[in-house]
C-alpha positions in Angstrom: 5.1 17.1 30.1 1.8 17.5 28.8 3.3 16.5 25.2 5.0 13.9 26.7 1.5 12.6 28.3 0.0 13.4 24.9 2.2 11.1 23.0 1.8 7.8 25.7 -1.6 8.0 26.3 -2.0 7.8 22.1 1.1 5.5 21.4 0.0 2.8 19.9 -2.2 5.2 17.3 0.8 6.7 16.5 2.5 3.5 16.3 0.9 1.9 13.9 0.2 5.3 11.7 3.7 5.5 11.7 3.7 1.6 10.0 1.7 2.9 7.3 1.9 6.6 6.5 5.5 7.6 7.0 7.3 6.8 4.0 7.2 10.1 2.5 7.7 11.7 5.9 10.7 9.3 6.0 12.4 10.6 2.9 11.8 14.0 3.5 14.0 14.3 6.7 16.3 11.8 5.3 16.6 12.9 1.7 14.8 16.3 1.8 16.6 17.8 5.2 19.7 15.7 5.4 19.1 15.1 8.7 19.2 11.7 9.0 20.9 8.9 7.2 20.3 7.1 3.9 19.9 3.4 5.2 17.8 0.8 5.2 18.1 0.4 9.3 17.2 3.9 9.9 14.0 3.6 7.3 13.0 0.5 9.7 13.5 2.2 12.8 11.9 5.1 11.6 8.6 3.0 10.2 8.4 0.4 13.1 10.6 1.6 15.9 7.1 2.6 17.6 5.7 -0.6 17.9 8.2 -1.8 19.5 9.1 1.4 22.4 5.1 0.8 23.1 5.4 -2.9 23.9 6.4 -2.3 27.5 3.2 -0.6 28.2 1.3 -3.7 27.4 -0.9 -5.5 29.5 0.0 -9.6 29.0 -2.3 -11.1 31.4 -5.1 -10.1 27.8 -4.6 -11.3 24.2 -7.0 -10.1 22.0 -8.2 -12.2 18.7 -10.6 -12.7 15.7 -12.8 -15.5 15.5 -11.5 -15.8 11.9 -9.6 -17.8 9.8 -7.1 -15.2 8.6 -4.7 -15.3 11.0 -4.2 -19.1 11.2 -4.3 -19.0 7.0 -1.5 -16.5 7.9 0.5 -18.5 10.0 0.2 -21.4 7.6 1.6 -19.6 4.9 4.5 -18.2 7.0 5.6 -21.7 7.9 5.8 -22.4 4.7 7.9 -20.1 3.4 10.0 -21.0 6.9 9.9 -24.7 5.6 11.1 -23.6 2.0 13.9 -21.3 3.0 15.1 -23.6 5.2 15.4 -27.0 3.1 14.1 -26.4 -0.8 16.3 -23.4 -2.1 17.3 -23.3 -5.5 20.6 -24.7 -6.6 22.1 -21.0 -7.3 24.1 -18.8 -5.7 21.4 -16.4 -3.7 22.8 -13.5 -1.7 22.6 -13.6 1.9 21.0 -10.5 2.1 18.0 -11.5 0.7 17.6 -14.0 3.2 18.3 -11.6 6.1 15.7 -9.4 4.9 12.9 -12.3 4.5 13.9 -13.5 8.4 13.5 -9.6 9.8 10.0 -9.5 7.2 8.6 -12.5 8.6 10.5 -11.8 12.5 8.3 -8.5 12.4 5.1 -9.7 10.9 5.2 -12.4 14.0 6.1 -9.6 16.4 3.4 -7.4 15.1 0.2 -10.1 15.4 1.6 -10.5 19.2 1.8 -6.6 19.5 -1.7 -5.9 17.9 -3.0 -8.5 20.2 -2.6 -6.5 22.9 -4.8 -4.1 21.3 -8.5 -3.5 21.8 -10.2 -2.5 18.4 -12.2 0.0 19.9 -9.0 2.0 21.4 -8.3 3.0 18.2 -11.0 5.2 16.8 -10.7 9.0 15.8 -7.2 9.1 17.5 -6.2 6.7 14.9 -7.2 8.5 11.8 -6.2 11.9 12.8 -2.3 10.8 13.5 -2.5 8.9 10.3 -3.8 12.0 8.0 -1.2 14.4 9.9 1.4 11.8 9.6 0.7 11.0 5.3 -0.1 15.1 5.5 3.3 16.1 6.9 5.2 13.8 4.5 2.9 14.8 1.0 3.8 18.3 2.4 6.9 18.4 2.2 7.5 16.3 -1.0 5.3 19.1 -2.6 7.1 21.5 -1.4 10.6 20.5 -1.7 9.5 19.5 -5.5 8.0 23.1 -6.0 11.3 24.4 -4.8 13.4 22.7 -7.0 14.7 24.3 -10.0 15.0 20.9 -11.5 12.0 19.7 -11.2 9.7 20.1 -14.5 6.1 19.5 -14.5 5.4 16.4 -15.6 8.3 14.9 -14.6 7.6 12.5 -11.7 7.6 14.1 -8.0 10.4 13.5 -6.1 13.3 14.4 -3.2 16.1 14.7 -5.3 17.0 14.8 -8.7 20.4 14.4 -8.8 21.0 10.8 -9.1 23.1 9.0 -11.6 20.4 6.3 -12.4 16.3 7.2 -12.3 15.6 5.1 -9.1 18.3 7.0 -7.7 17.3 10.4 -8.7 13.5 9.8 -7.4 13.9 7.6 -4.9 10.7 4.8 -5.2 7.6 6.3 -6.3 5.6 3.8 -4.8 6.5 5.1 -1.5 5.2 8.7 -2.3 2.0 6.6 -3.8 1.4 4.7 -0.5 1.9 7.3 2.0 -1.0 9.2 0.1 -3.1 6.4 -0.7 -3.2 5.9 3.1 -3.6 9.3 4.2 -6.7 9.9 1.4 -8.3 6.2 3.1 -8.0 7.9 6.7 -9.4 11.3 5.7 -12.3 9.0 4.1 -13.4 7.4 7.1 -12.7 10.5 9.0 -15.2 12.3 7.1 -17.5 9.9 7.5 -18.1 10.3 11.2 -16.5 14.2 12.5 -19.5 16.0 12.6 -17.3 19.3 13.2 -17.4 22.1 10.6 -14.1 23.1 11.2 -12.2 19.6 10.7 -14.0 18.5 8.2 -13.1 21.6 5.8 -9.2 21.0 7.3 -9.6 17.2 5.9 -11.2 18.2 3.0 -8.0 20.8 2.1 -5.6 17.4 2.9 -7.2 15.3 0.3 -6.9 17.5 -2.1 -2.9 17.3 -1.2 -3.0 13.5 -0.9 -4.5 13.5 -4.4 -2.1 15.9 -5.9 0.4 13.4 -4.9 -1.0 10.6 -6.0 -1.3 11.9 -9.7 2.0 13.6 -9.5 4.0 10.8 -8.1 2.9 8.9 -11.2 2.6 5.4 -9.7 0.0 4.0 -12.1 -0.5 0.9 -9.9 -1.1 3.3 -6.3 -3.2 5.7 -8.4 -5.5 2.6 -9.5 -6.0 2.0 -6.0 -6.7 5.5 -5.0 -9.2 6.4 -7.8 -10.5 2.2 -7.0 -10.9 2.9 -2.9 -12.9 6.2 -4.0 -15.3 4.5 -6.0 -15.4 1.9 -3.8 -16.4 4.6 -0.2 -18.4 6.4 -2.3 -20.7 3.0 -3.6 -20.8 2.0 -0.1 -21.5 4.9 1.8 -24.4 6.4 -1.0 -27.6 5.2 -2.0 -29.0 6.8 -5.2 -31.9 8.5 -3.7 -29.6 10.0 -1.3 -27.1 11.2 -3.9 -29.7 12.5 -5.8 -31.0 14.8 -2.7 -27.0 16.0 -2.2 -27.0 16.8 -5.8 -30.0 18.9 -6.0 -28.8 20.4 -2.2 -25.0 21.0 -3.9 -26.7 22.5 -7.1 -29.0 25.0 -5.3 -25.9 27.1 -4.1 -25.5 30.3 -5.6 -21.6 30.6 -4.6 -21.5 26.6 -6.4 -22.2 28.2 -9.9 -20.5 30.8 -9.2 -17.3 28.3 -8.8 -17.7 25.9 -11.4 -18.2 28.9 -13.8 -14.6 30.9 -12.6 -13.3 26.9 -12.8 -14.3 26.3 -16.0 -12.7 30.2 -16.9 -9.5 29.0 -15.6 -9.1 25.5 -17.4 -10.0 27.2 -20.5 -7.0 30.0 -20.1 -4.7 27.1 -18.4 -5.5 24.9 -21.4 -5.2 27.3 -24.2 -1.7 28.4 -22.7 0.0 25.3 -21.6 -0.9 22.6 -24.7 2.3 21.4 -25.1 3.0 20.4 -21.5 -0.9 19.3 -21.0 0.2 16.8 -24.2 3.8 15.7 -22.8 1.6 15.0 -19.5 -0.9 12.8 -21.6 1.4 11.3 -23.6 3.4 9.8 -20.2 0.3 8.7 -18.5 -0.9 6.8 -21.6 2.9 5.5 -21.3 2.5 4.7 -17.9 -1.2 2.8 -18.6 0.2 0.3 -21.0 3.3 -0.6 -19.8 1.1 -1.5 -16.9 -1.6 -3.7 -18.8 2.0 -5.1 -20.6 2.8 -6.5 -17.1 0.1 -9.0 -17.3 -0.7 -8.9 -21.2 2.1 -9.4 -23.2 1.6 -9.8 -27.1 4.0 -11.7 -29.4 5.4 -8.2 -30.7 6.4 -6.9 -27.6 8.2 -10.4 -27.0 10.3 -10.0 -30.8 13.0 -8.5 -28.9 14.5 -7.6 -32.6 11.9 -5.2 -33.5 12.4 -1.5 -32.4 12.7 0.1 -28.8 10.3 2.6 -29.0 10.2 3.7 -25.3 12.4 2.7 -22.3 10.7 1.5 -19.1 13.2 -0.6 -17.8 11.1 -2.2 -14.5 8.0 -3.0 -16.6 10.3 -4.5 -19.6 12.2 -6.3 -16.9 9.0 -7.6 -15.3 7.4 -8.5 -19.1 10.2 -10.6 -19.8 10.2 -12.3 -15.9 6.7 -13.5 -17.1 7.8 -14.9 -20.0 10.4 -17.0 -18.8 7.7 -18.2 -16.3 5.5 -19.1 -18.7 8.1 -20.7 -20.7 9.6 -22.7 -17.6 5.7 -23.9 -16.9 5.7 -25.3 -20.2 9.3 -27.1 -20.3 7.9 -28.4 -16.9 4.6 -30.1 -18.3 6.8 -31.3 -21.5 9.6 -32.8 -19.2 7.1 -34.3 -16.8 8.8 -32.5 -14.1 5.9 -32.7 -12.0 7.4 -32.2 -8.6 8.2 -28.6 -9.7 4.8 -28.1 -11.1 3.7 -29.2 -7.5 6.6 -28.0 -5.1 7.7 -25.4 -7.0 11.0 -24.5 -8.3 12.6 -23.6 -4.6 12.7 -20.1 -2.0 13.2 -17.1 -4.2 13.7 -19.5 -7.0 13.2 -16.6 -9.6 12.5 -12.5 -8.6 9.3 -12.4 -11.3 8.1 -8.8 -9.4 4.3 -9.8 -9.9 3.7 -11.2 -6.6 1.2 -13.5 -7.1 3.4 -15.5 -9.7 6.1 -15.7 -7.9 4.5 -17.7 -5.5 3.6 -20.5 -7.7 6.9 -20.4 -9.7 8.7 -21.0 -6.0 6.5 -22.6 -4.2 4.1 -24.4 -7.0 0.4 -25.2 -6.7 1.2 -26.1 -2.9 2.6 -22.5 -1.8 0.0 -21.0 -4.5 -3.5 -22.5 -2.9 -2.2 -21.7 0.6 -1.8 -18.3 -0.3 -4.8 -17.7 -2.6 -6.9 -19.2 0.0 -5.9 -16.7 2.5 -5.8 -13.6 -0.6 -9.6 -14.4 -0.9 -10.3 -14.7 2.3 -9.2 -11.4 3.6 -10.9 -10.0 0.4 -14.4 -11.4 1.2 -14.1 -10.5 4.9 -12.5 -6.8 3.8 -15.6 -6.8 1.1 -18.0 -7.6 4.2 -16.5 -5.0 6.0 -17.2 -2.4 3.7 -20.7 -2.9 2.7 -21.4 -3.2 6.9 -18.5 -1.7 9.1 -18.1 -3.1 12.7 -15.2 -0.5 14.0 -13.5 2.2 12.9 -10.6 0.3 12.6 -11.9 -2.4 11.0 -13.2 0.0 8.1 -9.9 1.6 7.8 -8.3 -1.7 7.1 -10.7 -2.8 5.3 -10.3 -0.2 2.4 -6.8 -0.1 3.0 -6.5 -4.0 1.5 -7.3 -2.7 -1.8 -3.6 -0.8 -2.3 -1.9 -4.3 -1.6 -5.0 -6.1 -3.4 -3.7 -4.0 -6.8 0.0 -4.6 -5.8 -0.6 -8.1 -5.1 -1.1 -8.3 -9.0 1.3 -5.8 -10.8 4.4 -5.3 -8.8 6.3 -5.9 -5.4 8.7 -8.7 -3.2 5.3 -11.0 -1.8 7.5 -11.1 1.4 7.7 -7.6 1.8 7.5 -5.8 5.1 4.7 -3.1 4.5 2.4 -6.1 2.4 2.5 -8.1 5.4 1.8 -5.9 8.3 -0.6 -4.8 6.9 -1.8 -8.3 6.1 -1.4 -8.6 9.9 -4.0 -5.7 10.4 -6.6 -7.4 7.9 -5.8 -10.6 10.1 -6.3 -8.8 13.3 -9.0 -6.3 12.8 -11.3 -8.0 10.8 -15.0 -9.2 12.2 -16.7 -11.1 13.7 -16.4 -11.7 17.7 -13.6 -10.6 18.9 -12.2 -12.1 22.2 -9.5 -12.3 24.2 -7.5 -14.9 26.0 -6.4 -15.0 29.0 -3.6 -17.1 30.7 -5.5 -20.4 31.0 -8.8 -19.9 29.8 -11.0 -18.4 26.8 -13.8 -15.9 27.3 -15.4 -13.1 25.7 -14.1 -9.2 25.9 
């Protein structure tokens, strides 16, 4: 019972850490343990079952809001894409499916600004981050573990579940996943840090970020490892000055048992180097692989387009992507030539083309109409998330705040733009951010 009492009293914490930190968690009992099934429906249940079993709890007479624009920026853009799929679909065969998956993405992200309404900013303080580290920890865990356990896994190879699928996405599931559940876990453990003033949990958080970062280098995600090493830069400017850093360094560098580390460190990556060159080069060569396919995303020279010259290496998502760019530019131009101006404007229809850079796909569907809407509210929640750093209102707020810079990167290299996990969290950004926040009750409008 007192478990039971536990879990209510912190449900919506747990709710929405379960939103954002339980991918790898997910695939470790499903693909890890076997103990669950390998579906999309379970992964959804799984992710966002909670907010839903701690709707009846609500109290409905109280809506809270943002005296924003984000949410109705939001909204707009929603309707949009509502408008497009609806009347202004491309004249080719698209599967169903992909339509069913954009209704429940955009059926959720409306469910979850009403859910998060019911939700007062300040209820979700330490509880918050602590089920969201133990939540990312429990999932980074295990992928470690079931990785080290593995006799097929090789260092340098990228960490995974399994390894016995017949194609690479299949034999490591998505990467991104792994990336995300420890990019989220390392923001909460940031934050955390920031105001536990006990000894004791702040070593415990310490030893999870060194997990969250092993799994954000291992899992190889270049664009999820930008925003991890991006976020740290980013807490550390914000919460530093230089005269302060320079007190902590002199404080840090005063320690006897500090020397005493850094000198039995520098021992052991001496002996680790000497011994393991070859893989320490393999593992060099595939990050530097990794690095330019991703720049080739958005930069693409003439001699990577000459599909006659030779295929050095195989990536087949960022090739894929590459030449998804190219058409688009190539379409913009045939458009300009023809004077096809309504497709310059409109767009070329719903999911006219899948370019998997986000922010292009939404001017190749829905043209500079669908494009401004959605830059205007992509800036937006970036000034307001950059406000929110430099002076945090909430603990929430903060959180979210550092957590737009994962979908900030994605927003530019890879991705669906209606996805589910890109647009709850938009919702949060929405929701959460400063200033005033009130609350409206059945027939009138005053402040919490």
């Amino acid at each position: 019972m007192f478990l039971i009492d536990k879990i209510l009293k912190h449900r919506d914490a747990i709710a929405i850490s379960m939103v954002f930190c339980s991918g790898p968690l997910n695939y470790g009992i499903r693909d890890g343990l076997g103990v669950a099934p390998n579906s999309a429906i379970f992964t959804m249940i799984f992710m966002f079952g909670g907010i839903f079993l701690a709707l009846p709890y609500r109290n409905f007479n109280k809506l809270y809001r943002n005296d924003t624009p984000l949410t109705f920026l939001a909204i707009v853009y929603i309707l949009m894409t509502l408008a497009f799929m609806l009347v202004y679909v491309e004249a080719y065969y698209l599967p169903i499916t992909i339509k069913i998956y954009d209704y429940i993405v955009i059926g959720i992200t409306v469910y979850f600004l009403y859910y998060l309404s019911t939700i007062k900013a300040d209820s979700l303080r330490f509880n918050y981050l602590r089920f969201s580290i133990f939540i990312s920890f429990l999932g980074c865990l295990g992928l470690l573990a079931y990785a080290l356990l593995n006799p097929d896994y090789v260092l340098g190879q990228r960490l995974a579940i399994s390894f016995q699928g017949e194609s690479e996405m299949d034999s490591m599931g998505n990467p991104h996943i792994f990336g995300r559940g420890a990019f989220f876990g390392l923001i909460s453990a940031y934050v955390y840090l920031k105001y536990e003033t006990k000894r004791l949990y702040r070593l415990i958080t310490f030893g999870t970020i060194a997990v969250f970062f092993a799994v954000l280098v291992l899992s190889q995600a270049m664009s999820s490892i930008i925003a991890g090493f991006g976020v740290s830069a980013l807490f550390f400017w914000h919460n530093n000055t230089f005269v302060g850093l320079l007190g902590k360094t002199k404080r840090l560098f005063t320690k006897w048992y500090v020397w005493v580390i850094i000198i039995a460190a520098a021992a052991k990556g001496v002996q680790f180097f000497n011994s393991n060159q070859a893989i320490i080069e393999v593992g060099y060569n595939v990050i530097e692989r990794r690095v330019e396919k991703l720049f080739n995303t958005i930069f693409s020279s003439e001699d990577e387009d000459d599909l006659t010259g030779e295929v050095i290496v195989t990536d087949e998502s960022a090739e894929g992507r590459v030449a998804m760019l190219k058409l688009v530019r190539e379409t913009l131009e045939e458009d300009f030539e023809e004077g096809r101006w309504h497709k310059i404007i409109f767009g070329h229809g719903y999911f006219a083309l899948y370019v998997d850079v986000p922010i292009i796909e939404v001017y190749h569907s829905y043209g500079l109409v669908g494009f401004s809407i959605f830059l205007v509210l992509f800036i937006s929640m970036l000034v307001y998330c950059w406000r929110e750093m430099k002076n945090p209102q909430t603990i929430i707020s903060e959180w979210t705040a550092y957590g737009f810079i994962y979908f900030f990167v994605f927003t530019f290299t890879n991705g669906l733009i209606m996805d589910l996990n890109r647009w709850t969290y938009f919702i949060m950004v929405c929701r959460f951010m400063p200033p005033a926040i009130k609350y409206v009750s059945k027939f009138k409008l005053s402040a919490s």
